[in-house]
ZAGU-715196 format. One record per residue (C-alpha): residue number from 0; x, z, y. Coordinates in steps of 0.02 Angstrom, whole numbers, plus 50000, padded with zeros to 5 digits. Layout:
<pts>
+-----+-------+-------+-------+
: pos :    px :    pz :    py :
+-----+-------+-------+-------+
: NUM :     X :     Z :     Y :
...
+-----+-------+-------+-------+
</pts>
This chain:
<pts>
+-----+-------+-------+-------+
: pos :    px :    pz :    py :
+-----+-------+-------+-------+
:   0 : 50000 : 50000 : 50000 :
:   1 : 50064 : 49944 : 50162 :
:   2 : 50075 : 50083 : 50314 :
:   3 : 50053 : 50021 : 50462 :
:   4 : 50093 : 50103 : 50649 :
:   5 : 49991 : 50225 : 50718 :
:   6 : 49880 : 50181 : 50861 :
:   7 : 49851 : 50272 : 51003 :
:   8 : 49687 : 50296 : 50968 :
:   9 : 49578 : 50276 : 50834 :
:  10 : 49428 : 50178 : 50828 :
:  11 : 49249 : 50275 : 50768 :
:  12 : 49160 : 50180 : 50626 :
:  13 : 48990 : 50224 : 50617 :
:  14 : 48937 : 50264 : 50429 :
:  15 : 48806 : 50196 : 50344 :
:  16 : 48647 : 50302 : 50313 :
:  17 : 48629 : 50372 : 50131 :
:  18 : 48513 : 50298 : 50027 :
:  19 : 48446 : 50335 : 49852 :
:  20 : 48567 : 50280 : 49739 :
:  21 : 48652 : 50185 : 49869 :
:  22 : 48839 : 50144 : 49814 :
:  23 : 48989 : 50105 : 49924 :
:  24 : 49155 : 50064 : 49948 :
:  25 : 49301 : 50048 : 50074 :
:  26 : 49440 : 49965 : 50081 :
:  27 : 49557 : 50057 : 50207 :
:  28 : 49693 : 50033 : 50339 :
:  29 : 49831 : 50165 : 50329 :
:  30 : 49958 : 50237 : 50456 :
:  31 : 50081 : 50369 : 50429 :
:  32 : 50056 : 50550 : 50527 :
:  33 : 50228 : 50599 : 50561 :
:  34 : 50249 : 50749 : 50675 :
:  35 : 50424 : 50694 : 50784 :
:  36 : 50566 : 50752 : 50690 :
:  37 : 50497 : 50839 : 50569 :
:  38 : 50590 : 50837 : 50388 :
:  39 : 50405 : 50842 : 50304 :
:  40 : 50250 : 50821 : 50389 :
:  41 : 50070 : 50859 : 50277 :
:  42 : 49909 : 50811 : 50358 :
:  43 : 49751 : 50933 : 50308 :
:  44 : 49593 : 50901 : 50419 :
:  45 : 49489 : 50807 : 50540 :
:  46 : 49349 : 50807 : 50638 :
:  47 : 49197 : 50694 : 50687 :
:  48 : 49311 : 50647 : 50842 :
:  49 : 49481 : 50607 : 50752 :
:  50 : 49573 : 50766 : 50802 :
:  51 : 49685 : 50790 : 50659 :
:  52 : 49778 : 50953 : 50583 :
:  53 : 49941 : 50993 : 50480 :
:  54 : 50062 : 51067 : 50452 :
:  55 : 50253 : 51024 : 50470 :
:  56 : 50437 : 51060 : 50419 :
:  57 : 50578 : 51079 : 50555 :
:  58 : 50755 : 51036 : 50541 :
:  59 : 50791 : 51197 : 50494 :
:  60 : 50620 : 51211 : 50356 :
:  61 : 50543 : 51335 : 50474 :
:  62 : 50334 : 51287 : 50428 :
:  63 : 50242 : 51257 : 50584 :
:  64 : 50062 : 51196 : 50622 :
:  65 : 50011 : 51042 : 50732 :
:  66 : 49862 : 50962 : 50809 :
:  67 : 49864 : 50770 : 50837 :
:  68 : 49746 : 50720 : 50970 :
:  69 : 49744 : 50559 : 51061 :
:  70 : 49914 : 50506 : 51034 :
:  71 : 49990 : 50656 : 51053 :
:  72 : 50056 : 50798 : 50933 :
:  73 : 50066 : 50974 : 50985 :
:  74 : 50139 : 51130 : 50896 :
:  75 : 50028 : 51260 : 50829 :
:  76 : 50086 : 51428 : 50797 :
:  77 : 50027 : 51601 : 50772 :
:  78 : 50089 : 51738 : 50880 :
:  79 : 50239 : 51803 : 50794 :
:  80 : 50219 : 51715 : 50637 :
:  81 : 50377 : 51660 : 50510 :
:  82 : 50281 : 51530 : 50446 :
:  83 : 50093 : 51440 : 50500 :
:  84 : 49985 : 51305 : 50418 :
:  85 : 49829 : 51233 : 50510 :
:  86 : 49736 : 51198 : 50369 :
:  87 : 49537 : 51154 : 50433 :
:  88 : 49452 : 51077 : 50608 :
:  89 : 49267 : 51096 : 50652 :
:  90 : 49183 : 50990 : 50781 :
:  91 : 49224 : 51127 : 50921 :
:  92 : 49389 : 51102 : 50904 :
:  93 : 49400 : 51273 : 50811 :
:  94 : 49564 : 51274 : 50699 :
:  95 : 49600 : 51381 : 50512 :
:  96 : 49755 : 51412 : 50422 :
:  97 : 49876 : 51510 : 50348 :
:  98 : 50015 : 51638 : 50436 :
:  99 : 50149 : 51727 : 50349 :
: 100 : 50252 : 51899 : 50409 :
: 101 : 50391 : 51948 : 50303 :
: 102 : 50347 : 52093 : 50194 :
: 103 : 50176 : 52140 : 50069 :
: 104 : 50015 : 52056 : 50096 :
: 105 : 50133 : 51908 : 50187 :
: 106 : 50005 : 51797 : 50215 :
: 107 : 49848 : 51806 : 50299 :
: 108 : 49717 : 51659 : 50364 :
: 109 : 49675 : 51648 : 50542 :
: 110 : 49550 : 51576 : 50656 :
: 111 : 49591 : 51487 : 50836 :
: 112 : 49453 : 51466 : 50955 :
: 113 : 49510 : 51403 : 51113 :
: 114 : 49693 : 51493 : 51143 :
: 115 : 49636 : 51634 : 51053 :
: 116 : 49700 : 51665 : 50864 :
: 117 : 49600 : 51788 : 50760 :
: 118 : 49658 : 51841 : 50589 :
: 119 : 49559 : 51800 : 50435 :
: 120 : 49575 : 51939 : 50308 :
: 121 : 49476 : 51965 : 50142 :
: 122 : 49445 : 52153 : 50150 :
: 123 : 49446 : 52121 : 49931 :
: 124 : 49648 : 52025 : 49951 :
: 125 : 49771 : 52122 : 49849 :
: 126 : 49894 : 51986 : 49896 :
: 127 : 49834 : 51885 : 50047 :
: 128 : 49705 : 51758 : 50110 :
: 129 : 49691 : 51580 : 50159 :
: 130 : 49578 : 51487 : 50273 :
: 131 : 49538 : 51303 : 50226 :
: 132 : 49382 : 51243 : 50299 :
: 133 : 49259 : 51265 : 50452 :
: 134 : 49126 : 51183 : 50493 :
: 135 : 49034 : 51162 : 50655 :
: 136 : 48908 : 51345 : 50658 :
: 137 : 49084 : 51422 : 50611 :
: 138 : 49069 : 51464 : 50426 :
: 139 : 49244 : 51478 : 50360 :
: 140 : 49299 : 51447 : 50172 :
: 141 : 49464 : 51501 : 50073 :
: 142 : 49542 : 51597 : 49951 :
: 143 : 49619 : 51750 : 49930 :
: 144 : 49732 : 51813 : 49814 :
: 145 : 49764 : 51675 : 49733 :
: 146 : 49619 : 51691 : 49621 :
: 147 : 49444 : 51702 : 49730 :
: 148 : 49354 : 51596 : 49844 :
: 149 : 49240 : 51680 : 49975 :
: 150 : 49131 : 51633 : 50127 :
: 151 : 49169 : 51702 : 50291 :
: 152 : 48993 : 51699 : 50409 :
: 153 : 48938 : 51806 : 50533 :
: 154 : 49062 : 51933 : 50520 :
: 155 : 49034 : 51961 : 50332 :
: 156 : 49154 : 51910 : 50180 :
: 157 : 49051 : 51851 : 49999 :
: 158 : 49148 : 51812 : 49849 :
: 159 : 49127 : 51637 : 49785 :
: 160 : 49176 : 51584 : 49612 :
: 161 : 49156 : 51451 : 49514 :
: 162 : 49093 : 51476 : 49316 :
: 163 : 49240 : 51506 : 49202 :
: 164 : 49242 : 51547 : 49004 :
: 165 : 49225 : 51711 : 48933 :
: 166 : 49429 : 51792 : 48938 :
: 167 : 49492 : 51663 : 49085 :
: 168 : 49558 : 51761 : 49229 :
: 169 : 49491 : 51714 : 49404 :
: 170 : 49566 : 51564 : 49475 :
: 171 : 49435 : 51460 : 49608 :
: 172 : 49492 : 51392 : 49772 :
: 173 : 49369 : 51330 : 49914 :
: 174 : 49481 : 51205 : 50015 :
: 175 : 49310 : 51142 : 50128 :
: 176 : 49130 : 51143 : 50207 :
: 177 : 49041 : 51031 : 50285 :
: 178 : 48934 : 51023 : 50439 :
: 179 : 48779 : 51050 : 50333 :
: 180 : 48851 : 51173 : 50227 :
: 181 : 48910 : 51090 : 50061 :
: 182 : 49066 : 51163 : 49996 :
: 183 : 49233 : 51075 : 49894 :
: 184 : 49370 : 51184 : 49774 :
: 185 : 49426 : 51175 : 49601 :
: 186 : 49418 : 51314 : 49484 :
: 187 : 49540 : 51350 : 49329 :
: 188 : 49445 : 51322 : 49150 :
: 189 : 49459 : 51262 : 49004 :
: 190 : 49662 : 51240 : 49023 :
: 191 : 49628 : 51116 : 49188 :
: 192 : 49588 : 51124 : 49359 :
: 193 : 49431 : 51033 : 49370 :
: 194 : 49332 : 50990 : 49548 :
: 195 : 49181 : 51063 : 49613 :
: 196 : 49059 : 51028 : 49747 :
: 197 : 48903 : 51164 : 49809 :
: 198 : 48754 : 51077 : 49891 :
: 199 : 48614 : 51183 : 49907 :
: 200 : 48669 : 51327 : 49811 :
: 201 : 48724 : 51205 : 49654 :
: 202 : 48890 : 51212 : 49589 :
: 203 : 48925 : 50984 : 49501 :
: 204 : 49091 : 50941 : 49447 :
: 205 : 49176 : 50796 : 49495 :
: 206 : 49208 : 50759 : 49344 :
: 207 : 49182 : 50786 : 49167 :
: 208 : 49281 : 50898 : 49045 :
: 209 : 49455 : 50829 : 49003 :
: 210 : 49646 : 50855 : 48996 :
: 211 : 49647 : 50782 : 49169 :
: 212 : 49693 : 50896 : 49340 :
: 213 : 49573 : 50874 : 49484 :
: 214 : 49553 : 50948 : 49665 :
: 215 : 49411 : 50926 : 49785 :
: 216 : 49480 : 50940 : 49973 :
: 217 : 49364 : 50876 : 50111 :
: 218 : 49176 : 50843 : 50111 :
: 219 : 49092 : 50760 : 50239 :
: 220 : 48907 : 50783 : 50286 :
: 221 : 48846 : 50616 : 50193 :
: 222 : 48928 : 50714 : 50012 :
: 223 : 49080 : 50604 : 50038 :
: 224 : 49219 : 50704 : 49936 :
: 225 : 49393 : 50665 : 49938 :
: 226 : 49545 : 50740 : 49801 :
: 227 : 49653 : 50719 : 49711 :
: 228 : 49744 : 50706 : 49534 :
: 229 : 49914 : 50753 : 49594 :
: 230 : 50010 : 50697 : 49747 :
: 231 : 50004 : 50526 : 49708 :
: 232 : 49827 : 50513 : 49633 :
: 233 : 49719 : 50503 : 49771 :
: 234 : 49528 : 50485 : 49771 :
: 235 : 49364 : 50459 : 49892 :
: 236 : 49184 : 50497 : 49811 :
: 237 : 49059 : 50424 : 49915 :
: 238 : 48879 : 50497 : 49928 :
: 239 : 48931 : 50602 : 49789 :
: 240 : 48748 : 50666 : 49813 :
: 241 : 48672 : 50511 : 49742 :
: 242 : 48723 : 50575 : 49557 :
: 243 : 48665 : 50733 : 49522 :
: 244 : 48527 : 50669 : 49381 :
: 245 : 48583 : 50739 : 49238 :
: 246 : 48767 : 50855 : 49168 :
: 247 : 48834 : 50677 : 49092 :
: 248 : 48835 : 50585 : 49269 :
: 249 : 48962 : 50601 : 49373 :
: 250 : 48997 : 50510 : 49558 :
: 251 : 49112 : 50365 : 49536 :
: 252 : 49286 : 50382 : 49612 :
: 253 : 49379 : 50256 : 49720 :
: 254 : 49571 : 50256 : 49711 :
: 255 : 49658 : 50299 : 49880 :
: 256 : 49826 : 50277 : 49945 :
: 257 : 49915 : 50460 : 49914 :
: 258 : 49812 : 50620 : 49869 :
: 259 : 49681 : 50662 : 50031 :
: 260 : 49636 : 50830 : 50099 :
: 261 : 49497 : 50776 : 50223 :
: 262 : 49357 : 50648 : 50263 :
: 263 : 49252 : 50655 : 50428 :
: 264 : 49091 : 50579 : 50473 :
: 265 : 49147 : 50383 : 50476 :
: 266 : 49249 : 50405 : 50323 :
: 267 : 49420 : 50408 : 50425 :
: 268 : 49528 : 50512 : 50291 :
: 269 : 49687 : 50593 : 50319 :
: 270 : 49799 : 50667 : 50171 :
: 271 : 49982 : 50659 : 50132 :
: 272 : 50108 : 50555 : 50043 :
: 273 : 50319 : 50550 : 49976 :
: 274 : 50423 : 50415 : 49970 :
: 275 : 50614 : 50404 : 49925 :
: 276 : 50652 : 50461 : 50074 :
: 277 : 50516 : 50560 : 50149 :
: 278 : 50366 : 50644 : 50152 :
: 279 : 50232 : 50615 : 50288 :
: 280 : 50036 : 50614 : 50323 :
: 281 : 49918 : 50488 : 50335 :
: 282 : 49776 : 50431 : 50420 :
: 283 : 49657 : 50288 : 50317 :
: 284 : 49528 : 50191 : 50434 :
: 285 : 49386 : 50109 : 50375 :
: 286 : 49430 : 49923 : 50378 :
: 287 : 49302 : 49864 : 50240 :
: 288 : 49151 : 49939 : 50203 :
: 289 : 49040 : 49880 : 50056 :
: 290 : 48872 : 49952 : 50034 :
: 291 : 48787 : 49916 : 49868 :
: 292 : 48601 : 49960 : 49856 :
: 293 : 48524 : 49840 : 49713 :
: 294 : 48543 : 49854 : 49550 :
: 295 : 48506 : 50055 : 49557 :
: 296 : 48493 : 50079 : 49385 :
: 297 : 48627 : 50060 : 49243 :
: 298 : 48501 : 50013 : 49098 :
: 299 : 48380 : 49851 : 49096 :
: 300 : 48256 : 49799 : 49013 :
: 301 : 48240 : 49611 : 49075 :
: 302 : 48412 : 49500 : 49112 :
: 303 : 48347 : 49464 : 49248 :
: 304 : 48445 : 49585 : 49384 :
: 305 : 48415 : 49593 : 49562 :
: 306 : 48571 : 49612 : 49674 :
: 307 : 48581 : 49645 : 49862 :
: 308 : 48738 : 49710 : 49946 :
: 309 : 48802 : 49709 : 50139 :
: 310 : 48972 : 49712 : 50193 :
: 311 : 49054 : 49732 : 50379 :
: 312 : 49221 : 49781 : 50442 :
: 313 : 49362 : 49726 : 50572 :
: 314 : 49368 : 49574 : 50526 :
: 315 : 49230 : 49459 : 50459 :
: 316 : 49180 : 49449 : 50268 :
: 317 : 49255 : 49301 : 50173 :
: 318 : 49113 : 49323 : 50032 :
: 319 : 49017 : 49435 : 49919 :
: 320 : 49070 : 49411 : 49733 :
: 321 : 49000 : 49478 : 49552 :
: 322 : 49092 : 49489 : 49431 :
: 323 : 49027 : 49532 : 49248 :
: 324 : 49168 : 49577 : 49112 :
: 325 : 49306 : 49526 : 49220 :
: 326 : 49222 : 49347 : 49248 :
: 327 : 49161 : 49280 : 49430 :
: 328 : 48988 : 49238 : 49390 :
: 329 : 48921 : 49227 : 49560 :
: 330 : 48989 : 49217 : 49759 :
: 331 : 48891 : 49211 : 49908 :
: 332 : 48998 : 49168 : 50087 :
: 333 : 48978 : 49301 : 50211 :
: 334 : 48927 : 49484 : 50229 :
: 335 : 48765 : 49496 : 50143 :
: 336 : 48718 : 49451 : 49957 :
: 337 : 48517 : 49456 : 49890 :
: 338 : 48494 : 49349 : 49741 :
: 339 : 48426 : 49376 : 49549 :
: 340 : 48555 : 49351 : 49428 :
: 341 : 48523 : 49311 : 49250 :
: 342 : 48637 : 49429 : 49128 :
: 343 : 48670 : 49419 : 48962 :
: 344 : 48603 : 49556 : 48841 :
: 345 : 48760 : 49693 : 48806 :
: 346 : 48795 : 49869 : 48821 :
: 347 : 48931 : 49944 : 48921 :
: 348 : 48960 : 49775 : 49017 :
: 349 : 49086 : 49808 : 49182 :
: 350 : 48972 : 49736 : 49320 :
: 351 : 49072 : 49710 : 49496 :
: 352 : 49007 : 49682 : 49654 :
: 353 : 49167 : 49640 : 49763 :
: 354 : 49196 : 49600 : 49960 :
: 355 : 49326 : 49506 : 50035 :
: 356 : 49372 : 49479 : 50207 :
: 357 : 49463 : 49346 : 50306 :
: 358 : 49629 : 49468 : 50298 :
: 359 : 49597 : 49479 : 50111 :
: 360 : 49559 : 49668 : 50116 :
: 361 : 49463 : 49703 : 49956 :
: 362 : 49293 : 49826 : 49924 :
: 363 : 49219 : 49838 : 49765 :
: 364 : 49071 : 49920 : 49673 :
: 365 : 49112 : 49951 : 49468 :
: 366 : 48968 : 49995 : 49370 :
: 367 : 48950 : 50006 : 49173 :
: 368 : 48771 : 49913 : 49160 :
: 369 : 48672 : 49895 : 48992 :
: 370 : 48545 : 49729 : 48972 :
: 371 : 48437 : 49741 : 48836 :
+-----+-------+-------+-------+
</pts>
């Protein structure tokens, strides 16, 4: 994946509304997020107006935090600190993270509103406590200890954790909350780490039961997760909402450039990345965005298959494409496709509905359809 230089600012994509059973896809441009002369530079947040948060390694691998607004980076630090992290961003500009002090109970979460920094402490941590998320009516989300998640609101600290089996010592982390309230962590079970989202008071997974790591970082308020595998696994679940029918479905996952920590409204997603030589964050913008909403349904009874899809980006759409078993069985020149396609009767066929534009940036729709 090419990186490409940072602009000085960055555009706002609106996002498409959620509808039932609505899929989409983006293909992204990417940028690095390098704080200047920093060693390492790791990218965590961002709001609904592209303020981005980090954190960052100097020369001499003293951790500091940083905001990057509007072309410019600034250095955030708590008051006396060794070592901060600015982990989370709401829409008021309110910051979270992480502070250390040398000594026991070293690190502690914090809160800045405005210039003022407020410490974040679990009265339950044995060890310490760290702030991930805010979102905008300033409900705060984290860990402490190592082992629990809990809810900061209104003054008052709740325990969250995710189911585990019977014998498995605690181990949940909440890395994020959205506007509306939907929450994002990964607990320890079953020998992995497996992703979690909460909407409504319901605890899905992202995925199912494997030997596979996973991590759910940011959540947006249209259910658009973002994760990872490990640092080079990245992923983006969009309307993650749209598949909560039944324990065996799961929201597809789109493959992103490096593993990402945070999604916003228009599906701008920061994260970070290593190369050879370095390691910096990154900022992916919308370039392509393909939204599927016909067929809705994975199972049919007919071949005959209604598809309708819209695409629309920076630059115009080429065509619309679909693509059955790895075969181009239909295109359709520019940004909107409605047509009835006549499938052949299989189960488990790979059925692609793929975007192109005139740059040759690529979104695409996989689904695993049956046709009786």
């Amino acid at each position: 994946m090419t990186f490409r230089p940072l602009a000085v600012s960055v555009v706002l994509f609106v996002a498409v509304a959620a509808l039932a059973q609505t899929s989409v896809s983006i293909g992204y441009d990417y940028a690095p997020i390098t704080f200047p002369g920093a060693r390492v530079t790791n990218t965590a947040g961002i709001n609904n107006s592209n303020v981005i948060v980090g954190s960052y390694l100097d020369s001499q691998d003293m951790q500091h935090g940083f905001v990057y607004s509007g072309g410019k980076y600034t250095s955030l630090n708590f008051p006396g600190a060794t070592a901060t992290q600015a982990l989370g961003i709401n829409d008021n500009g309110d910051i979270v993270g992480m502070y250390q002090f040398a000594g026991n109970l070293n690190f502690h979460g914090f809160l800045k509103h405005g210039s003022d920094f407020t410490s974040i402490d679990d009265p339950s941590a044995q060890i310490g406590t760290i702030a991930f998320g805010i979102n905008k009516n300033g409900t705060i989300v984290g860990s402490y200890d190592n082992a629990h998640g809990f809810v900061y609101q209104n003054g008052n600290f709740s325990t969250l954790d995710a189911p585990q089996l019977s014998g498995e010592s605690h181990q949940t982390q909440l890395n994020g909350i959205s506007a509306l309230g939907s929450i994002v962590g990964q607990v320890f079970t079953g020998g992995i780490w497996r992703a979690f989202w909460i909407e409504n008071g319901k605890l899905r997974y992202v995925e199912p039961a494997g030997s596979t790591d996973s991590e759910a970082t940011g959540i947006n308020s249209e259910t658009d997760i973002v994760g990872c595998h490990d640092s080079a696994a990245g992923f983006a679940s969009f309307l993650a909402g749209n598949y909560p029918s039944s324990a065996a479905t799961f929201p597809p996952e789109q493959p992103v450039v490096s593993c990402a920590s945070g999604i916003n409204f228009a599906r701008a997603i920061v994260g970070s990345y290593s190369s050879l030589s370095n390691s910096n964050g990154f900022l992916g913008v919308p370039a392509l965005t393909l939204t599927v909403t016909s067929p809705t349904t994975h199972s049919f009874s007919s071949n005959s298959v209604r598809v309708t899809a819209n695409a629309s980006g920076n630059n115009p759409v080429a065509h619309i494409q679909v693509w059955l078993n790895f075969k181009q069985i239909y295109s359709a020149k520019g940004g909107s496709l409605d047509t009835n396609l006549t499938l052949p009767a299989g189960s488990n066929q790979r059925f692609v509905v793929q975007a192109v534009d005139t740059k040759g940036v690529v979104a695409k729709v996989v689904k695993m359809i049956s046709v009786q």
